[in-house]
Biotite code that builds the C-alpha atoms (Angstrom):
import biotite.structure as struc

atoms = struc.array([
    struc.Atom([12.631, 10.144, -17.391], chain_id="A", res_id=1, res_name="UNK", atom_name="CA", element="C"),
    struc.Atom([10.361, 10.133, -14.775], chain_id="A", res_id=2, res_name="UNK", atom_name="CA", element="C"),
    struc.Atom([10.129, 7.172, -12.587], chain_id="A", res_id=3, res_name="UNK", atom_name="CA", element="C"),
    struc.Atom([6.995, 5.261, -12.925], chain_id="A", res_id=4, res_name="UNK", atom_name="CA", element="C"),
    struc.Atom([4.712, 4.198, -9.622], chain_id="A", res_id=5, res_name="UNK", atom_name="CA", element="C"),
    struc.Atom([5.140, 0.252, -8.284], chain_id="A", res_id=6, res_name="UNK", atom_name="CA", element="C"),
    struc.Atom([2.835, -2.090, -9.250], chain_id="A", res_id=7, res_name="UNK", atom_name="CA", element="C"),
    struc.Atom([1.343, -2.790, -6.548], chain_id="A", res_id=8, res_name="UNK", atom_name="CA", element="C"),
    struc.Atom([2.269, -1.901, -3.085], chain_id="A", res_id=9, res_name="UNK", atom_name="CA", element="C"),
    struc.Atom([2.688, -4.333, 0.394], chain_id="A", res_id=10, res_name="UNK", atom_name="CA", element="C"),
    struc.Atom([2.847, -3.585, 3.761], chain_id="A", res_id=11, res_name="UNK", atom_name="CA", element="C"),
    struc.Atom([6.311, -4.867, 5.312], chain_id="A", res_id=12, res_name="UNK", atom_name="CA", element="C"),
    struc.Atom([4.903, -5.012, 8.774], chain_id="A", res_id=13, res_name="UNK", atom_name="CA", element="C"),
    struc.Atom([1.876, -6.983, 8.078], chain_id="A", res_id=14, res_name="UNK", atom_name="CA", element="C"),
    struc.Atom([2.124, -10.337, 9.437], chain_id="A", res_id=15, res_name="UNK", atom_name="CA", element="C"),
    struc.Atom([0.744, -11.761, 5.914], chain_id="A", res_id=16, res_name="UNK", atom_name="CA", element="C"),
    struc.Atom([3.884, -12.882, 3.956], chain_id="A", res_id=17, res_name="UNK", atom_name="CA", element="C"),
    struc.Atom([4.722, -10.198, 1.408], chain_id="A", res_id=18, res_name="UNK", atom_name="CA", element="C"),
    struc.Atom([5.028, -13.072, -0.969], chain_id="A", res_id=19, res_name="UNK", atom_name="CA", element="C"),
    struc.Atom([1.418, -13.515, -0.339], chain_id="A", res_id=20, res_name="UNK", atom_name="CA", element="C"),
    struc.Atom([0.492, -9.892, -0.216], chain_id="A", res_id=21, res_name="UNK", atom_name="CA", element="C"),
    struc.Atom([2.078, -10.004, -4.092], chain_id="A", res_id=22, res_name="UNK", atom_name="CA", element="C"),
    struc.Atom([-0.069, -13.220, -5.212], chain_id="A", res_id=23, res_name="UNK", atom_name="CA", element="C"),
    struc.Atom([-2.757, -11.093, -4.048], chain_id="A", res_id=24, res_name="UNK", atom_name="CA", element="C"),
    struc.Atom([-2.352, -8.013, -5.027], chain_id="A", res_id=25, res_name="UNK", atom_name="CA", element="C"),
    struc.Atom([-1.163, -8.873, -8.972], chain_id="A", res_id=26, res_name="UNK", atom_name="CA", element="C"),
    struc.Atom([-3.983, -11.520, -8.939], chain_id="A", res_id=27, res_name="UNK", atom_name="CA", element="C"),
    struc.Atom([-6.645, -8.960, -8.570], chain_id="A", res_id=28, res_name="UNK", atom_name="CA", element="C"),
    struc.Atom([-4.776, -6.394, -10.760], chain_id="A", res_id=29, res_name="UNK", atom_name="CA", element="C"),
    struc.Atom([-4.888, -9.140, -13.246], chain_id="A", res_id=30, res_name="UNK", atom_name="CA", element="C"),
    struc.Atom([-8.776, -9.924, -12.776], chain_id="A", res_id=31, res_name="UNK", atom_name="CA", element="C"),
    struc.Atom([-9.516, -5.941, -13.231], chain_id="A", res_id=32, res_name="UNK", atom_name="CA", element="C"),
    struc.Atom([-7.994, -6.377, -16.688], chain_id="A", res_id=33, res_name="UNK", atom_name="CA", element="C"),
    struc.Atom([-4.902, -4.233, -15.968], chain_id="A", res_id=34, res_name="UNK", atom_name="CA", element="C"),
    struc.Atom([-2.889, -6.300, -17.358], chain_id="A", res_id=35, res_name="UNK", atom_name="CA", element="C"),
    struc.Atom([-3.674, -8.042, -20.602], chain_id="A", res_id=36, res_name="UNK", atom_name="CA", element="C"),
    struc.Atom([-2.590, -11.101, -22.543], chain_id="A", res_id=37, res_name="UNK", atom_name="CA", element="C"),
    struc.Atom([0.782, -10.379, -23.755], chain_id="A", res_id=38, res_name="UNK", atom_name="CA", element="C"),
    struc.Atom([1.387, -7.429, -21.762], chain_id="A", res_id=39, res_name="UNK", atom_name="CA", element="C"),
    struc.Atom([5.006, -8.190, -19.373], chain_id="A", res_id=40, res_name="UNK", atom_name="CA", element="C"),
    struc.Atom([5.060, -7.287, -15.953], chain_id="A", res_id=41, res_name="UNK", atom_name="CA", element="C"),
    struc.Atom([8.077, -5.893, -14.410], chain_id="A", res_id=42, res_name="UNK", atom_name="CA", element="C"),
    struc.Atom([11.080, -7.699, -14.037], chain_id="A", res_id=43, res_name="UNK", atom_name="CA", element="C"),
    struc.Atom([11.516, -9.287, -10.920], chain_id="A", res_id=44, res_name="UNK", atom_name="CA", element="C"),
    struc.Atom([14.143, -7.388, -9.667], chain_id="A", res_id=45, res_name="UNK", atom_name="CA", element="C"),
    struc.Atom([12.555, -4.155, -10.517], chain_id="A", res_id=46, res_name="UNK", atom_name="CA", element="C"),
    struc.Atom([9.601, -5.370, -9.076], chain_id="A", res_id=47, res_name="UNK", atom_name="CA", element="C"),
    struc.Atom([11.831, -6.380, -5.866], chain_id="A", res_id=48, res_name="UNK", atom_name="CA", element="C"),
    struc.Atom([13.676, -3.529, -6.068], chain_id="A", res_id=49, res_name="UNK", atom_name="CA", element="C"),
    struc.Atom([9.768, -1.339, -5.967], chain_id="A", res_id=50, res_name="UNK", atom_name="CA", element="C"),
    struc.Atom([8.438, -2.952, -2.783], chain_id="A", res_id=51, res_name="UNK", atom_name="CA", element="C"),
    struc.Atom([11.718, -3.214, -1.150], chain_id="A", res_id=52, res_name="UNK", atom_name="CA", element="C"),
    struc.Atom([11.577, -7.224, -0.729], chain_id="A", res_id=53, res_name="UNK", atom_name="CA", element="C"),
    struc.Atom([14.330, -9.729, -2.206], chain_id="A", res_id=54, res_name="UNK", atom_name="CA", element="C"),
    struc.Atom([14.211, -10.562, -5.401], chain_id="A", res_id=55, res_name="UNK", atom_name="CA", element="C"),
    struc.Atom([13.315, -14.730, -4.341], chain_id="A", res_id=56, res_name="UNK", atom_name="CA", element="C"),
    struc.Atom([10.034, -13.096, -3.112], chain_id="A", res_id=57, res_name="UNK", atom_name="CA", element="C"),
    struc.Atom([8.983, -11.694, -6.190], chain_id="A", res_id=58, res_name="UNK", atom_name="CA", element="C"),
    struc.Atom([10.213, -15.000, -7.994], chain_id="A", res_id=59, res_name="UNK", atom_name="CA", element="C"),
    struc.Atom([8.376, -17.238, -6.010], chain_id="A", res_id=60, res_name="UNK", atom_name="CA", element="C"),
    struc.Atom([5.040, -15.226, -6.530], chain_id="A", res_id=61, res_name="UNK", atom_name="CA", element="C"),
    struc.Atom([5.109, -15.045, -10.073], chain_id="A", res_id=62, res_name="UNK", atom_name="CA", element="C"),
    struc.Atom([5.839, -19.102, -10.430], chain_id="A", res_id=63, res_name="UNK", atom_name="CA", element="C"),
    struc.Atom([2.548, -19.262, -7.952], chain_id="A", res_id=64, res_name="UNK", atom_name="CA", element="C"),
    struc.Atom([0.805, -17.109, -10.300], chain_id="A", res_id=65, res_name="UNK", atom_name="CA", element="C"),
    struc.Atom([2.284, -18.709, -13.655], chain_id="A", res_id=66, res_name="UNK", atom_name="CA", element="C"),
    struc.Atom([0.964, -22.078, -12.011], chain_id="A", res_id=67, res_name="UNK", atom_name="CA", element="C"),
    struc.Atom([-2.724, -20.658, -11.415], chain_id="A", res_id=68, res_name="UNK", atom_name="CA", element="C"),
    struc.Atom([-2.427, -20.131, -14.829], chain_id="A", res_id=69, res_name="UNK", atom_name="CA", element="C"),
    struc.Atom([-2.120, -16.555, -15.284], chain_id="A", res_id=70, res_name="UNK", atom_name="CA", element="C"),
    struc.Atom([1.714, -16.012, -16.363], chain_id="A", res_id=71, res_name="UNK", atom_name="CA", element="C"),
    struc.Atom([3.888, -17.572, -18.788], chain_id="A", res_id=72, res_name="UNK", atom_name="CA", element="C"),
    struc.Atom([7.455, -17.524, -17.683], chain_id="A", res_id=73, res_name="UNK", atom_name="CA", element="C"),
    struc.Atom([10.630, -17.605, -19.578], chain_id="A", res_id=74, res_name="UNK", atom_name="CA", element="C"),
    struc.Atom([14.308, -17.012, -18.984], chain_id="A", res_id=75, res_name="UNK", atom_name="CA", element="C"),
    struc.Atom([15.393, -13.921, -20.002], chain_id="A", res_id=76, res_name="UNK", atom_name="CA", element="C"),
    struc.Atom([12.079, -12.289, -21.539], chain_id="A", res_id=77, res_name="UNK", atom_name="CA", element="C"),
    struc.Atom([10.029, -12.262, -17.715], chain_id="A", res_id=78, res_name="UNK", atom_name="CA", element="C"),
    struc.Atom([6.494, -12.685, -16.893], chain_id="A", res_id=79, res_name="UNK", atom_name="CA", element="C"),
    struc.Atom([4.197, -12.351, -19.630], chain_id="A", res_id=80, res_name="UNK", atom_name="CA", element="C"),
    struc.Atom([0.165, -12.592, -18.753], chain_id="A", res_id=81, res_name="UNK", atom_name="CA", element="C"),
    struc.Atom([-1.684, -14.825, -21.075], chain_id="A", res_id=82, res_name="UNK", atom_name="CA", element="C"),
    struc.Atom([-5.182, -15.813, -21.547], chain_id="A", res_id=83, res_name="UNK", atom_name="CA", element="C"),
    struc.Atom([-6.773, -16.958, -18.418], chain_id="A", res_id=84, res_name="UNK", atom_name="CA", element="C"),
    struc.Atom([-10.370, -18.479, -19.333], chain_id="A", res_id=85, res_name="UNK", atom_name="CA", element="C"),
    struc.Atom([-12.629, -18.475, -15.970], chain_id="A", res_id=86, res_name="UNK", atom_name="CA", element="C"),
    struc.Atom([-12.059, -21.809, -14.137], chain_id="A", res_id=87, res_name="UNK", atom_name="CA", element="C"),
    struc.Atom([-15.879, -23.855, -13.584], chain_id="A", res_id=88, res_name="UNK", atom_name="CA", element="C"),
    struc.Atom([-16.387, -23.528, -10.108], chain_id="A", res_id=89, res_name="UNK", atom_name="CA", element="C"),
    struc.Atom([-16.315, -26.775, -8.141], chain_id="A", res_id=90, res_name="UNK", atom_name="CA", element="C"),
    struc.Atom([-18.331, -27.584, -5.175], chain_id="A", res_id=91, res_name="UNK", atom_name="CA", element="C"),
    struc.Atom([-15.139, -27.767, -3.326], chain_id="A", res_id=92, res_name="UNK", atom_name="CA", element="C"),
    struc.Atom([-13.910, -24.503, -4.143], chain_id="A", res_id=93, res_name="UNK", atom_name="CA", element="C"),
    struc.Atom([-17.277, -23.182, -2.942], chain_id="A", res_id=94, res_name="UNK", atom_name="CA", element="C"),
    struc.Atom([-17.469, -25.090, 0.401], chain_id="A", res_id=95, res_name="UNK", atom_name="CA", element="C"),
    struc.Atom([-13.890, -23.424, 0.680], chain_id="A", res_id=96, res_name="UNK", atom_name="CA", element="C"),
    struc.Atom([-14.860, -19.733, 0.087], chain_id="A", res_id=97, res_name="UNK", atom_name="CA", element="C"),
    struc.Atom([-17.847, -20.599, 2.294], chain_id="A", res_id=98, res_name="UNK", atom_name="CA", element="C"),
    struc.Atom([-15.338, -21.675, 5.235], chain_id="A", res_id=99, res_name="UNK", atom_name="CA", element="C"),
    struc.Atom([-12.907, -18.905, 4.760], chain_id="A", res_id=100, res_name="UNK", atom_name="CA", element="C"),
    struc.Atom([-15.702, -16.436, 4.812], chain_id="A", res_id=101, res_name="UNK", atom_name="CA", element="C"),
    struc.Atom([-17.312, -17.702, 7.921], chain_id="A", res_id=102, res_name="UNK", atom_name="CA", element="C"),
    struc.Atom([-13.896, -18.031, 9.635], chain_id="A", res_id=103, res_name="UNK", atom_name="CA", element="C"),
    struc.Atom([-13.151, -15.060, 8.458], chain_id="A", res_id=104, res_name="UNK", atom_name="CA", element="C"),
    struc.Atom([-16.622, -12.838, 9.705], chain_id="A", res_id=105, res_name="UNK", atom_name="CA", element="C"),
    struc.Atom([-16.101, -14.893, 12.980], chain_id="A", res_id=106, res_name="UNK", atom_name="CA", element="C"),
    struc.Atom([-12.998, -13.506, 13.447], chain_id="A", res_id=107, res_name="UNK", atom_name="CA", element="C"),
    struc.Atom([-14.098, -9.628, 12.749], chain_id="A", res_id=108, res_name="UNK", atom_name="CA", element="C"),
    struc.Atom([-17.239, -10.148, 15.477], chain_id="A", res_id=109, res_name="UNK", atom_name="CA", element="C"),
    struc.Atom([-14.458, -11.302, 18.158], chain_id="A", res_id=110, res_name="UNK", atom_name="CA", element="C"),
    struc.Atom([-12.563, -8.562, 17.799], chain_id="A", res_id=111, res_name="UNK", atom_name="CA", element="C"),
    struc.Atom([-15.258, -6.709, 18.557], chain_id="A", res_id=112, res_name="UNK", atom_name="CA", element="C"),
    struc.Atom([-16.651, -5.473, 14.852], chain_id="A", res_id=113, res_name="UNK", atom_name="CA", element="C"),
    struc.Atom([-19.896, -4.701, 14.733], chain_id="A", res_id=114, res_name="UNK", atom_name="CA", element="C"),
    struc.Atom([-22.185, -7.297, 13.138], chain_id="A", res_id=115, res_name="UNK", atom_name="CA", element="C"),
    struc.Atom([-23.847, -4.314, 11.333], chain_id="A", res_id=116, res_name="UNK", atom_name="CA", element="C"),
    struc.Atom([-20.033, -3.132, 10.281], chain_id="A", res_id=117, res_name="UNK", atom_name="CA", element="C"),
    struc.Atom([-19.602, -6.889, 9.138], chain_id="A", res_id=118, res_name="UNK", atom_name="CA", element="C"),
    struc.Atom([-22.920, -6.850, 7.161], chain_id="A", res_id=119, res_name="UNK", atom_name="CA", element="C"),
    struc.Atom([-22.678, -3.434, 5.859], chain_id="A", res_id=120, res_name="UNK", atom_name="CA", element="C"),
    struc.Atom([-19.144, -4.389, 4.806], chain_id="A", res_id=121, res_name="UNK", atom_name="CA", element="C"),
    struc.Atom([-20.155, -7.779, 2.540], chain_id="A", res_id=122, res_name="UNK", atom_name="CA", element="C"),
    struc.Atom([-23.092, -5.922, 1.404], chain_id="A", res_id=123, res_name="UNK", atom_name="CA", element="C"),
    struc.Atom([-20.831, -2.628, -0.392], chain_id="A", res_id=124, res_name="UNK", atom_name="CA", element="C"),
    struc.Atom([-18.575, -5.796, -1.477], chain_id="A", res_id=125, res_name="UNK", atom_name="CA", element="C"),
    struc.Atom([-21.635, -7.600, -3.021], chain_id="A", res_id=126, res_name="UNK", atom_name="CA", element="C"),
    struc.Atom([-22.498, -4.729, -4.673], chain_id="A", res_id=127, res_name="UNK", atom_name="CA", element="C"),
    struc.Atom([-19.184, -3.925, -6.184], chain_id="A", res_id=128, res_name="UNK", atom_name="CA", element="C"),
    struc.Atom([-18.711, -7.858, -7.094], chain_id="A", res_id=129, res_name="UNK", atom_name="CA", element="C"),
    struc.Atom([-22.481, -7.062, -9.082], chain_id="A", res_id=130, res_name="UNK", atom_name="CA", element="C"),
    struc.Atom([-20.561, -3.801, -10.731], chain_id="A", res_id=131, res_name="UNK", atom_name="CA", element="C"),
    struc.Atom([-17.142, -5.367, -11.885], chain_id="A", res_id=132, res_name="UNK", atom_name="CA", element="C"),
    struc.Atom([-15.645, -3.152, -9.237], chain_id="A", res_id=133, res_name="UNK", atom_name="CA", element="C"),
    struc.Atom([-14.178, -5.453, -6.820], chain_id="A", res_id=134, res_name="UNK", atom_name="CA", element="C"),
    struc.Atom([-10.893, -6.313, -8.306], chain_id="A", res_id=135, res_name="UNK", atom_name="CA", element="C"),
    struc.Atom([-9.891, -3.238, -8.556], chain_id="A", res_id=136, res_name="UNK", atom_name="CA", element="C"),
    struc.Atom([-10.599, -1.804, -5.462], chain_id="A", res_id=137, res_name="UNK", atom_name="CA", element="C"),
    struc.Atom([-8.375, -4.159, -4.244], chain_id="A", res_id=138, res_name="UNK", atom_name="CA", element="C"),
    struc.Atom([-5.077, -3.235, -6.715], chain_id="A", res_id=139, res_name="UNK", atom_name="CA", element="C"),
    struc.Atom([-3.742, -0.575, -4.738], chain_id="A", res_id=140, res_name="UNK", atom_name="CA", element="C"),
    struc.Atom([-1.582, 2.286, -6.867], chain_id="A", res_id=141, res_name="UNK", atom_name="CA", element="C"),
    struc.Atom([-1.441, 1.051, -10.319], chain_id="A", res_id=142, res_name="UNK", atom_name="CA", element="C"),
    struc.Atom([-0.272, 2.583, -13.573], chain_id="A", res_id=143, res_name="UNK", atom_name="CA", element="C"),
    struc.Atom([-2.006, 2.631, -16.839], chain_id="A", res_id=144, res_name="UNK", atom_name="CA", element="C"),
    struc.Atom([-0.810, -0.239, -19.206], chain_id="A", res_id=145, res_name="UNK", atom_name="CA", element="C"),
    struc.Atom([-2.540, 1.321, -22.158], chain_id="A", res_id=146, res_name="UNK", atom_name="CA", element="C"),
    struc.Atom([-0.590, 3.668, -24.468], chain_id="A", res_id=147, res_name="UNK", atom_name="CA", element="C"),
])
């Protein structure tokens, strides 16, 4: 039987915690409908064992993602995505996106991007947000979950 691709896939020399890289890379598999309610993710030591990380890693990103309200988890049957309805947004969580993106497009112009790069850049993501598109641009190598 042939072996079936990871998930998702992390860099081990990034300096963003692979724990981190997981919460972000299954979060946006999950928001491009990969993954459906009652469909089970890999075990968490397959998963480990797939991105080469310990098995704590995995662990800890699933209860992160099982607290945003995306996973049920129980011992001995493993993550299981449930029904997720869209959060309101809250001014807060706006004025945060709003900081994070500045900080972040501050960032890109001191290391010497382009401003046109940086405007080009949020204008193909705009576009792709517009299309559905974004989420799953971000996934990385995925397998089908449909039969």
């Amino acid at each position: 039987m042939p072996n079936e691709p990871p998930v998702l896939q992390i860099d081990l020399a990034s300096p963003l915690p692979a724990s981190e890289q997981i919460v972000r890379g299954l979060r946006a598999t999950l928001l491009a409908g990969q993954f459906g309610p009652g469909d089970q993710l890999p075990s968490v030591r397959q998963l480990a064992v797939d991105l080469g990380v310990h098995h704590n890693t995995v662990a800890g990103a699933y209860r992160q993602l099982a607290e945003e309200g995306w996973l049920e988890l129980r011992r001995g049957r493993g993550a299981t995505v449930i029904e997720r309805p869209a959060p309101a947004p809250t001014p807060r969580a706006e004025a945060e996106f709003r900081k994070r993106l500045e900080e972040l497009v501050v960032k890109a112009l001191a290391e010497g991007v382009p401003a046109a790069a940086v405007s080009g850049e949020l204008t193909v993501l705009a576009a792709k947000l517009q299309e559905g598109d974004l989420a799953k641009s971000q996934t990385g190598s995925m397998p089908s979950t449909e039969s």
